[in-house]
C-alpha positions as CSV (number, residue, x, y, z in Angstrom):
1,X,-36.2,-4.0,-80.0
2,X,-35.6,-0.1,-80.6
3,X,-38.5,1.8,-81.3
4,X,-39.4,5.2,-81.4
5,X,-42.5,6.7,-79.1
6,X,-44.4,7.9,-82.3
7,X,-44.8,4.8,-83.2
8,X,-48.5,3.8,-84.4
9,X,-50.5,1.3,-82.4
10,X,-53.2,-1.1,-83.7
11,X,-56.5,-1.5,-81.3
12,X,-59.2,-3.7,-80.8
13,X,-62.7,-2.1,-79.9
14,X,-63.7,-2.9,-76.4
15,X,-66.5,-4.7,-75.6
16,X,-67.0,-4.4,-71.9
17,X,-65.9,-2.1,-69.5
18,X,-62.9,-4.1,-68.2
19,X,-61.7,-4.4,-71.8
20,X,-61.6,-0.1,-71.8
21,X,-59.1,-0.2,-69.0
22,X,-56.3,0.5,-71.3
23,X,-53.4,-2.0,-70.6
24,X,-52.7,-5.8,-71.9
25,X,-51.2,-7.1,-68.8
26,X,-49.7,-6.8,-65.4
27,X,-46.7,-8.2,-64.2
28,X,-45.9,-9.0,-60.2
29,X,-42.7,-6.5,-59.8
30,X,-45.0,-3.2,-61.2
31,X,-44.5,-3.7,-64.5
32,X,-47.1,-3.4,-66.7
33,X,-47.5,-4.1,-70.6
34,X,-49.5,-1.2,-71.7
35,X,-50.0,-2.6,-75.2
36,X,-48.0,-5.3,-77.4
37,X,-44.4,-4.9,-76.9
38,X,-45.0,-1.5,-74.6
39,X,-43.9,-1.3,-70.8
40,X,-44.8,0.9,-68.4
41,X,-43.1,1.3,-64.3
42,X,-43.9,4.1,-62.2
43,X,-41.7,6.1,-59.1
44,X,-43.8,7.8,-56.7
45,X,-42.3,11.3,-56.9
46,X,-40.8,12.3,-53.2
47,X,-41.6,16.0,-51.6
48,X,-38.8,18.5,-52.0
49,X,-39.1,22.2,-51.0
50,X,-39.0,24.1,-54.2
51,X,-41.0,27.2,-53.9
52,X,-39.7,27.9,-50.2
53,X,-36.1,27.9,-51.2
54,X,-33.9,30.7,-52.5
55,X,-33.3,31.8,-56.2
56,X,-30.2,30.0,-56.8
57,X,-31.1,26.6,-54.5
58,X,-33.9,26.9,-57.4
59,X,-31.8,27.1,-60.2
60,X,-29.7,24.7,-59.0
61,X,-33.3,22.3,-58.4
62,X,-34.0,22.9,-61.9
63,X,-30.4,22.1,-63.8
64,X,-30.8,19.0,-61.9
65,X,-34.3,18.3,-63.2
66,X,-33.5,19.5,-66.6
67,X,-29.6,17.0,-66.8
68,X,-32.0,14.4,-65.5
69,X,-34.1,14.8,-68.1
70,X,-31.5,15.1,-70.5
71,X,-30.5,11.5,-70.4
72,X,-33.4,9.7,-71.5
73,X,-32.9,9.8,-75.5
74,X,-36.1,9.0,-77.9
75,X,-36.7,5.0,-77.3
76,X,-38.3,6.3,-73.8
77,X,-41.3,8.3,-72.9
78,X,-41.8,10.0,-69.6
79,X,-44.9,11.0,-68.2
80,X,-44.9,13.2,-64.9
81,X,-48.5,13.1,-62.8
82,X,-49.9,15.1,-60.3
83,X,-53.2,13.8,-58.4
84,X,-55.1,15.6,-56.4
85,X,-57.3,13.0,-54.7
86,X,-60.1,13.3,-52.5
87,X,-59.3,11.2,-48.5
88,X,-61.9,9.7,-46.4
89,X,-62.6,12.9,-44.0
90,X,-64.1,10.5,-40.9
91,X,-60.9,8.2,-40.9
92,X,-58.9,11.9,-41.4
93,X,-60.3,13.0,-38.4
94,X,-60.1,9.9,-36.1
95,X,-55.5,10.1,-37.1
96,X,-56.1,13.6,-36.2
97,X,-58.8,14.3,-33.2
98,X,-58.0,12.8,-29.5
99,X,-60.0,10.5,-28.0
100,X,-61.8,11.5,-25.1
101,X,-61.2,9.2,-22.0
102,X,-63.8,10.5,-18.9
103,X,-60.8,11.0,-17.1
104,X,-61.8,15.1,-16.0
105,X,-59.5,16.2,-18.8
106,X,-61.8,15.9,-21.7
107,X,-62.9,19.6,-20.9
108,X,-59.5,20.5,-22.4
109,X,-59.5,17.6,-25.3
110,X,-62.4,19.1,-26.2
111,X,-60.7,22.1,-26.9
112,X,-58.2,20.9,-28.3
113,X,-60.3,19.2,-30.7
114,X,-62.4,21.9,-31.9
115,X,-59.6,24.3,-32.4
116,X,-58.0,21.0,-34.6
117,X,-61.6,20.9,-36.8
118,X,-61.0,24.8,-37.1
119,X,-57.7,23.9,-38.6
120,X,-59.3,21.3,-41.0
121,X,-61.5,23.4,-42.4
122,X,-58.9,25.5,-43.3
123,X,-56.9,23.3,-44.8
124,X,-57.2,21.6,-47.8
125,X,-56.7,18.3,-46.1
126,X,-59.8,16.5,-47.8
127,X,-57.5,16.4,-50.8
128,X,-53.9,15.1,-51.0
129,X,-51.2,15.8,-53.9
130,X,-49.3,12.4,-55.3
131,X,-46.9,12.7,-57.8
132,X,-45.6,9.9,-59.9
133,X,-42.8,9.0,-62.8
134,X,-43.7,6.7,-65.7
135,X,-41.3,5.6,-68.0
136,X,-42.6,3.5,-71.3
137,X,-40.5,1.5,-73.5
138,X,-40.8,-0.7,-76.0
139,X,-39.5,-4.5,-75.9
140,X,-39.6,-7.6,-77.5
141,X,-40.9,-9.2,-74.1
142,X,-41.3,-8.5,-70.3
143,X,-37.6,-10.2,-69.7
144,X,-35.7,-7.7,-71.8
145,X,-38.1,-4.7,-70.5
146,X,-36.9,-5.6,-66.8
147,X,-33.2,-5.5,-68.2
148,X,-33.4,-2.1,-69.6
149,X,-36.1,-0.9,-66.8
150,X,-33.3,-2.4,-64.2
151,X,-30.7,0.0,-65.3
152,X,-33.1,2.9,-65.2
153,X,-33.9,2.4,-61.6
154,X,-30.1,3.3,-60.2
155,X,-31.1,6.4,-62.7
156,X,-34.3,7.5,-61.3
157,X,-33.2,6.9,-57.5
158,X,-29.9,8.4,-57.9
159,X,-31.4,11.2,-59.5
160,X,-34.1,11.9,-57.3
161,X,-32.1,11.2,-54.0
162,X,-29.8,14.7,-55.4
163,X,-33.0,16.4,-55.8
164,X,-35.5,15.3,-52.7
165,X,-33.0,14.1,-50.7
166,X,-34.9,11.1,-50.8
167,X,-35.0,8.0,-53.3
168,X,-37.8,7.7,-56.0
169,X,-38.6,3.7,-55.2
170,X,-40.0,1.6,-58.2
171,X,-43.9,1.6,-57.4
172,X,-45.4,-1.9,-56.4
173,X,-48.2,-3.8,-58.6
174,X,-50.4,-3.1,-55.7
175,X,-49.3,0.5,-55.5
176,X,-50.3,1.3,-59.5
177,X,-53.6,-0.9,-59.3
178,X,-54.4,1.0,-56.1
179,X,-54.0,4.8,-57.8
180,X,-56.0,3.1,-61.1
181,X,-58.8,1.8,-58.6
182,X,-59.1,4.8,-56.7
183,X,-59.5,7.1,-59.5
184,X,-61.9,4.5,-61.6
185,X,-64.3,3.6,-58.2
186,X,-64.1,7.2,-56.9
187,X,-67.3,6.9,-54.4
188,X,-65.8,3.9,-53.3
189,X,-64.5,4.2,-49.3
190,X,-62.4,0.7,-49.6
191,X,-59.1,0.6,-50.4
192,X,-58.3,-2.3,-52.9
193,X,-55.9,-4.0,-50.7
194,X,-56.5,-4.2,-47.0
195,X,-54.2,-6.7,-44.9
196,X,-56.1,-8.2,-41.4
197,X,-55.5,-10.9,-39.2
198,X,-58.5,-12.8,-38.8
199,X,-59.1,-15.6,-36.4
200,X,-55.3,-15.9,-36.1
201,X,-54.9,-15.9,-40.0
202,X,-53.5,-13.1,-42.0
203,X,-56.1,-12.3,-44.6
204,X,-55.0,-10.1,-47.7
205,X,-57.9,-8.3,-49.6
206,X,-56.0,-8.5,-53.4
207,X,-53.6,-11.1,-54.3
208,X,-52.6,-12.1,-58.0
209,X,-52.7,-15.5,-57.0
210,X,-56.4,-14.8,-55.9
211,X,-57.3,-13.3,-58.7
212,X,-55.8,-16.6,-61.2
213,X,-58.0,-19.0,-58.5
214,X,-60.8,-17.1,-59.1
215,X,-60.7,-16.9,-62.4
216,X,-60.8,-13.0,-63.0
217,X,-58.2,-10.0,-64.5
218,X,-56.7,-7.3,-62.3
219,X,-58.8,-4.7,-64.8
220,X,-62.3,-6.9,-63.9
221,X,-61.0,-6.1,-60.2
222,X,-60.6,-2.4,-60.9
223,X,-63.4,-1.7,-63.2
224,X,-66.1,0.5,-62.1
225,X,-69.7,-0.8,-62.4
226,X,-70.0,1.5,-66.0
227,X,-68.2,4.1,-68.2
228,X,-69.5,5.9,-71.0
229,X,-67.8,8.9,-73.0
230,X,-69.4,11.4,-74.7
231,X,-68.0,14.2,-77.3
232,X,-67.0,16.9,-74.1
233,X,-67.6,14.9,-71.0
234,X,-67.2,11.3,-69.7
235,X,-69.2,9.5,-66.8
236,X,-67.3,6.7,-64.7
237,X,-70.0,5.4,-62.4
238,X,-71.4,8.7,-60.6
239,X,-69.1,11.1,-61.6
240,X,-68.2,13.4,-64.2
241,X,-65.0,13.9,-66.0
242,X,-63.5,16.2,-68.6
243,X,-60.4,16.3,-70.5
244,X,-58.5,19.6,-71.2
245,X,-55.3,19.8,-73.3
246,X,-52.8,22.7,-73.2
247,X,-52.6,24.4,-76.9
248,X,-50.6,27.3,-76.5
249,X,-47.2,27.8,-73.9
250,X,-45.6,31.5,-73.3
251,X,-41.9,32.1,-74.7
252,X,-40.9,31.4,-71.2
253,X,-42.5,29.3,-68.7
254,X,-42.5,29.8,-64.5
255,X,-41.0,27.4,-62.6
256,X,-44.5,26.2,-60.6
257,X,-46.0,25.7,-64.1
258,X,-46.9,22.2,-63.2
259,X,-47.2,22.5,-59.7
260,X,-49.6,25.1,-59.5
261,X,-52.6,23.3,-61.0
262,X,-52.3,21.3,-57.3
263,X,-54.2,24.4,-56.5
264,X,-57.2,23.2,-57.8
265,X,-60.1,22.7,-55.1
266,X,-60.9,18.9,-56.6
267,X,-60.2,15.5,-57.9
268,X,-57.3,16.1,-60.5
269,X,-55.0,14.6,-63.0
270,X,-52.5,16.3,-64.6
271,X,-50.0,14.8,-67.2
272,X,-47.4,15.7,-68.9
273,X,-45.7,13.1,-71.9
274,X,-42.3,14.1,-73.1
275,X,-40.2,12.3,-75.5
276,X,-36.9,13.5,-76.7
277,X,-36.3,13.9,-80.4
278,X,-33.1,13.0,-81.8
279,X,-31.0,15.6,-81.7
280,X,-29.9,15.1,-85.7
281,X,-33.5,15.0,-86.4
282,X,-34.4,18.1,-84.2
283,X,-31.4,20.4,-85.4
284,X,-32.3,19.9,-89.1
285,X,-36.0,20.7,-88.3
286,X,-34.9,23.9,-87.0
287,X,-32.4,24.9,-89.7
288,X,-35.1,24.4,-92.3
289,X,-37.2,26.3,-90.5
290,X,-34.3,29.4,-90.2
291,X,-34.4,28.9,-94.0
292,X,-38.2,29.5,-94.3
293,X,-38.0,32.4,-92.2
294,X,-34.8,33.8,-93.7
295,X,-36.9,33.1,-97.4
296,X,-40.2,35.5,-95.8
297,X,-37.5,38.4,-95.1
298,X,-35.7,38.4,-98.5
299,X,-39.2,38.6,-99.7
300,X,-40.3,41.1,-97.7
301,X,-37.4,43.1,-98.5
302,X,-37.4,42.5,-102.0
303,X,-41.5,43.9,-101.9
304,X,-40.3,46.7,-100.0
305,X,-37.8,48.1,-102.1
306,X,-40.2,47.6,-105.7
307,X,-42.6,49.6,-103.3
308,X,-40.1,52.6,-102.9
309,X,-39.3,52.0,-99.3
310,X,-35.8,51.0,-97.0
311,X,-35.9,47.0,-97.0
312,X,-34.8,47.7,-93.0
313,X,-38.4,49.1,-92.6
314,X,-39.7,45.2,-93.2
315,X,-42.5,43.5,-90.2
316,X,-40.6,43.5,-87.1
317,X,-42.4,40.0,-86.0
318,X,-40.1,38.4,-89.5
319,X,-37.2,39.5,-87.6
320,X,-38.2,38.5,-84.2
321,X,-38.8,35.2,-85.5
322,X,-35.1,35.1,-87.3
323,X,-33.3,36.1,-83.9
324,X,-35.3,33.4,-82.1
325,X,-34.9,30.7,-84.1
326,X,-30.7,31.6,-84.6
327,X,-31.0,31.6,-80.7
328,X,-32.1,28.3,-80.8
329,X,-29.9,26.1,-83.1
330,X,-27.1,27.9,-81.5
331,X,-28.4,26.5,-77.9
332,X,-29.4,23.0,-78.9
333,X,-25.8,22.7,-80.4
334,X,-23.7,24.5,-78.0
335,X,-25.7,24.3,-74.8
336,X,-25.9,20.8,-74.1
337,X,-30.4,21.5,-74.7
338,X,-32.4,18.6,-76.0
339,X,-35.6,19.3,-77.8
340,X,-38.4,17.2,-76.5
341,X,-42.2,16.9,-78.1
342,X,-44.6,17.5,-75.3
343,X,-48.3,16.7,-74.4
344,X,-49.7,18.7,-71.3
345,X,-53.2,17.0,-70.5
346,X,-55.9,17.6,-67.4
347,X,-58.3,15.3,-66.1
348,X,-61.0,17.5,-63.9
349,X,-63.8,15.3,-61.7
350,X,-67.1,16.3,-60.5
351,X,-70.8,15.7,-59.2
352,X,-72.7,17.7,-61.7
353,X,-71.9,19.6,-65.0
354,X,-71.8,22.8,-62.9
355,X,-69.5,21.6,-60.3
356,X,-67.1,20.5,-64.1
357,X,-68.0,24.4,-65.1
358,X,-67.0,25.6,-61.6
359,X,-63.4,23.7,-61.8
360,X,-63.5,24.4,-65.6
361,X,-63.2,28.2,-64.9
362,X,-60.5,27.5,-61.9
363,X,-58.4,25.7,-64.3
364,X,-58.3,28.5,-66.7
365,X,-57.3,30.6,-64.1
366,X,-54.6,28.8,-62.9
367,X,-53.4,28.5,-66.8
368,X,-53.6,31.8,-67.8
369,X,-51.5,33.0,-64.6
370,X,-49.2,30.3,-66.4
371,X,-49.7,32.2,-69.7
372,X,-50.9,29.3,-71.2
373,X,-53.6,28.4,-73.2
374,X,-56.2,25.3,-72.0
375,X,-59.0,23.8,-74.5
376,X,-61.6,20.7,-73.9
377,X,-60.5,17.9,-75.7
378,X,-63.4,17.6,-77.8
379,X,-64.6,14.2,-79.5
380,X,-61.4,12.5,-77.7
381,X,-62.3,12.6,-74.3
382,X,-61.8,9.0,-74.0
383,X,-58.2,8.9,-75.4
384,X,-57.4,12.0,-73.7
385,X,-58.3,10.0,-70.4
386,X,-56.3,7.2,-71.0
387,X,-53.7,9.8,-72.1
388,X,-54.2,11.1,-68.6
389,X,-53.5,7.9,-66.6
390,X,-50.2,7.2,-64.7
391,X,-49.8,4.3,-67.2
392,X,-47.4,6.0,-70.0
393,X,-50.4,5.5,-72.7
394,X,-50.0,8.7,-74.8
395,X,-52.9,8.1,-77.1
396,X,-53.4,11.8,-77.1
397,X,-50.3,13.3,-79.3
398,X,-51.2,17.4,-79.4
399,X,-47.0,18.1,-79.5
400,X,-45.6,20.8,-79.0
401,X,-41.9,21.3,-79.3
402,X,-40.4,22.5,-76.0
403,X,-36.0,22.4,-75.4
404,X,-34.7,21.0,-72.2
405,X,-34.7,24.4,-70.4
406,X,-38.8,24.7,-71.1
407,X,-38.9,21.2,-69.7
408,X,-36.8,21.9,-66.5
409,X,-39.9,24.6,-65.8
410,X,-42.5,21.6,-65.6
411,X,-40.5,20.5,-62.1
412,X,-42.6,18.4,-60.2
413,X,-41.3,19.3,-57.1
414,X,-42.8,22.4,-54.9
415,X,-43.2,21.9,-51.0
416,X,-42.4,19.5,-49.0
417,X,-45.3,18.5,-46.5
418,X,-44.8,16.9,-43.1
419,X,-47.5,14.3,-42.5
420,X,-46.5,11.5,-40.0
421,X,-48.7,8.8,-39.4
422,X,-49.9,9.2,-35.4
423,X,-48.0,12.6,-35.5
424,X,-49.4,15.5,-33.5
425,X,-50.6,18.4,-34.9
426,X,-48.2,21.2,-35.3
427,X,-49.8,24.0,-37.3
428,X,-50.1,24.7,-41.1
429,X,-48.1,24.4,-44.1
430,X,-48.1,28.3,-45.6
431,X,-47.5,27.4,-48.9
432,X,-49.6,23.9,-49.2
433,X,-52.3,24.9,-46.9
434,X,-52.0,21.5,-45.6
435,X,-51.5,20.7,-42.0
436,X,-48.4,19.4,-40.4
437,X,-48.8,16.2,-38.3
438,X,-45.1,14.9,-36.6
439,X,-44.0,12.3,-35.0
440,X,-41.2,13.4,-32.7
441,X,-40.3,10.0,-31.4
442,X,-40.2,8.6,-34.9
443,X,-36.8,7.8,-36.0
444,X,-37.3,8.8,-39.9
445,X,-35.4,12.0,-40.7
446,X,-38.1,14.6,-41.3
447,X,-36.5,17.5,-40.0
448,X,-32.7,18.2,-40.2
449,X,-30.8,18.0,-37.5
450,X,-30.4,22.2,-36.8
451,X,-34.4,22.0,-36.1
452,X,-35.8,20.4,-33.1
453,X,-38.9,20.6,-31.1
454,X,-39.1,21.5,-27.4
455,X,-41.4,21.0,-25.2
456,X,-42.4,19.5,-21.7
């Protein structure tokens, strides 16, 4: 079943707030059926140094990012996500702090401690940036959505593994229901799936086989206790959320265009939806719109001369416009450049309306640094929520037309962060601001081989 992602989509109005959890159906290998006949799986995007690395290591990130892009064609959307998510502090602090054990040496654990909860408070380690892949297709059923989804795995891990060094592995049920429960149940300090032994028996928090012999739906498991949307603000339990759409992008975009809205001092989603137009479809799109312009300049040359003047004396914006659009046929059809449609979408979290107004006026910062352009998503906040999600749901479609270089700028990647679990404390990240915690007796390959730490 080939469709294309514009493809209009039927809904039934939700009755409860389970049913406004936007997807039909989960399935026990991650994949979920967003609607009827659309699948969704998600990669958990690895670190990579991006913003620490030369100019041409850069370039070189970004033709990567930009050939990997390259191969999906129009039957596949991809959504990149950044969340910024709010950790327990308490259970930060116990991975972090030493315990003090009335041995005549707490004196100096003490200090060691306090100088540690100096470093916190620097840091922005309340918050931590995940980043994740979604790819949505559409399928006759869940068995030929695994066979297509099967050979875009080698892709996606291949692909990542020349970028991060590292392989981009498929994301577990448990993994996407975890991200879903954690941003619906915000104030919530449980995770959704704990494992414990006890009495001697290993007891699992979430199970889908629980959830059949109790009768419920993962979404009736995730749901928050009430969500209501209103025309520029929505309310999941006790907090507040607003949905901002990008409406205007610069003739060139930075390379941390994405990544610097991780910047932002609270919970966060931002989304990006891309799907590639066929390249027939996109290179007549652009001729007719060289003809168009070429039309406006014989006409404002023909006006010129019946008003006495040189027809080379015509609005320099019409010719602007000519040399740009020549510019681009000529790279879509020489320079191996796709031409995607895009939708750029933030989800911003708070406490009060003033704490949204507070991170309203950040985000616009961080945007127009960006030379971009960021609007509430008025009257759609709902949609544009869903839209937000690391699902693949683009319910929002505000497209704007963006080639396969403007794409490679929306890079996911920008530090890489060292954060062991049981590491020791080894100062901050300059970039992040986060703090490095490693392991040296762990046998994972954090640091390269030409860096090693000494010490007695």
């Amino acid at each position: 079943m080939e469709k294309r992602m514009d493809t209009k989509i039927l809904e039934e109005i939700p009755k409860t707030v389970s049913q406004s959890i936007p997807y039909r159906g989960v399935y026990i290998n991650g994949v979920i059926e967003v609607c009827e006949n659309m699948f969704s799986k998600s990669y958990k995007i690895p670190g990579a140094n991006f913003k620490t690395t030369n100019q041409y290591s850069q370039e070189s990130l970004s033709d990567q990012y930009k050939e990997f892009m390259n191969s999906f064609d129009n039957t596949v959307s991809v959504e990149t996500t950044m969340y910024n998510r709010t950790v327990d502090v308490e259970s930060f602090k116990k991975s972090v702090l030493i315990d003090y054990k009335e041995d005549g040496l707490d004196n100096f654990r003490e200090e060691y401690n306090k100088m540690l909860m100096d470093k916190i408070s620097a840091s922005k380690n309340n918050l931590q940036t995940e980043k994740y892949l979604t790819l949505t297709i559409y399928a006759p059923n869940i068995f030929a959505a695994n066979e297509t989804f099967s050979q875009m795995d080698a892709l996606v891990m291949d692909s990542m593994a020349t970028m991060a060094k590292k392989e981009a592995e498929p994301m577990t049920l448990v993994d996407r229901l975890s991200v879903l429960n954690s941003i619906y149940n915000m104030n919530d300090e449980e995770n959704l799936y704990e494992k414990r032994i006890i009495n001697g028996k290993e007891i699992e928090s979430f199970s889908l086989e629980n959830c059949v012999k109790q009768g419920v739906t993962t979404k009736e498991i995730i749901a928050p206790s009430s969500m209501k949307f209103y025309s520029d603000h929505g309310e999941i339990e006790d907090k507040l959320v607003r949905v901002y759409y990008v409406y205007s992008y610069p003739t060139w975009l930075k390379a941390t265009a994405f990544t610097d809205f991780s910047k932002m001092p609270c919970n966060m989603i931002a989304s990006t939806h891309t799907v590639a137009m066929d390249q027939n479809d996109a290179i007549n799109l652009f001729k007719k719109q060289d003809v168009n312009i070429s039309s406006d300049i014989l006409v404002a040359q023909k006006k010129a001369s019946k008003s006495g003047y040189s027809s080379n004396l015509i609005s320099r914006s019409l010719l602007d416009e000519k040399n740009e659009s020549d510019e681009l046929i000529e790279n879509i059809t020489k320079d191996n450049n796709k031409t995607f449609v895009t939708t750029y979408v933030f989800a911003i979290f708070g406490d009060t309306k003033e704490e949204l107004d507070t991170y309203e006026r950040q985000l616009k910062t961080i945007a127009n640094k960006n030379l971009m352009k960021v609007k509430l998503l008025r009257n759609m906040q709902e949609d544009g929520f869903t839209t937000c999600l690391p699902i693949g749901y683009r319910k929002v479609k505000i497209d704007r037309l963006m080639t396969s270089d403007s794409i490679a700028s929306l890079i996911p990647f920008d530090v890489l962060n060292i954060n062991q679990k049981g590491g020791k404390y080894y100062g901050l990240n300059a970039f992040s601001q986060n703090m490095c915690e490693y392991d040296e007796f762990c046998r994972y390959d954090i640091l390269k081989d030409n860096g090693r730490i000494s010490h007695k």
